[in-house]
Every structure is written in C-alpha cells, then in structure tokens.
N, C-alpha and C positions, 0 to 999 in steps of 0.2 A: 504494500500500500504506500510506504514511505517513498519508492522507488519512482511511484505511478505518478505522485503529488511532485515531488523531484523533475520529473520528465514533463509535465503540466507546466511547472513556473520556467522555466527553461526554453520549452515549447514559445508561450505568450509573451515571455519578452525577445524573442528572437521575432514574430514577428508584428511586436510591436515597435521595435526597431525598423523593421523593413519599412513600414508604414510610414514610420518616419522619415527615412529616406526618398523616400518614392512620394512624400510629401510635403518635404518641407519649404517650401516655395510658399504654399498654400499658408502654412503652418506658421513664417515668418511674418509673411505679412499681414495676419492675425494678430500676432504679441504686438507687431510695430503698431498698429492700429489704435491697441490697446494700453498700449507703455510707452509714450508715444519718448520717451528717454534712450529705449533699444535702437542703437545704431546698428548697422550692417554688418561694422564687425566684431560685435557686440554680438552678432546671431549667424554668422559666418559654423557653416558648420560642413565635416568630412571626416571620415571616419574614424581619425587620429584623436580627434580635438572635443568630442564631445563630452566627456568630464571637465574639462576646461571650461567652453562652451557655458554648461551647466553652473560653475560656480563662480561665475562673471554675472551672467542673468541673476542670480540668486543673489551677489553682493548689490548689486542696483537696485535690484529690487526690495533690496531688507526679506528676501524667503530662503528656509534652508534649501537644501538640493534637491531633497525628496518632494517639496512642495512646488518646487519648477516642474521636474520630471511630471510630476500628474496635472499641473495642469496642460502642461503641452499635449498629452497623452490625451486629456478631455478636448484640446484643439484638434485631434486625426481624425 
C-alpha cells in the first residue's frame, strides 16, 4: 500500500510539472496580471532554475515556497 501511495505522489507531481511546462506562458502571464511586481525575470523559468525560480516569487511576494508552488498549481 505504502509502495502504491509512493508511486501516486510521484506519479502527480511529474505530471504536474509537465503541465507546467507545457504551460507556463499561460501561467506567467497570470501571476504578472496579478502581482503586477513579477518581472520576466523574476518568472523566467527552464528546467535548471525552478527552485530558484520558486524562492525569488516567494521572497517578493512575502509567501513560503510551498505556498507559490500551489498557487501556480491552482493557475494550470
């Protein structure tokens, strides 16, 4: 069961990453909309950079990391 739950969260954040990728055009110019503070490269993201990424949003924003990640995740 543990193994099942394991391959489940694994599963959904691989492709809630894709989603991201494959989305974040859409995605960016959402936050900028909204946080109208987020520069480009402030939201510049590839597949190196997004812990980075992540904790640059989050220091502007005054939110932890976990709390950017889901809302982006509510923007796909």
């Amino acid at each position: 069961m543990a193994g099942y739950i394991f391959t489940y969260i694994i599963e959904t954040a691989m492709e809630n990453r894709t989603r991201l990728l494959s989305n974040w055009n859409r995605v960016k110019k959402r936050l900028q909309e909204k946080f109208s503070i987020l520069t480009d490269e402030d939201l510049y993201l590839h597949t190196e950079n997004q812990d980075e990424m992540l904790r640059k949003i989050g220091e502007k924003l005054g939110m932890q990391r976990q709390f950017v990640l889901k809302m982006i995740t509510t923007l796909l």
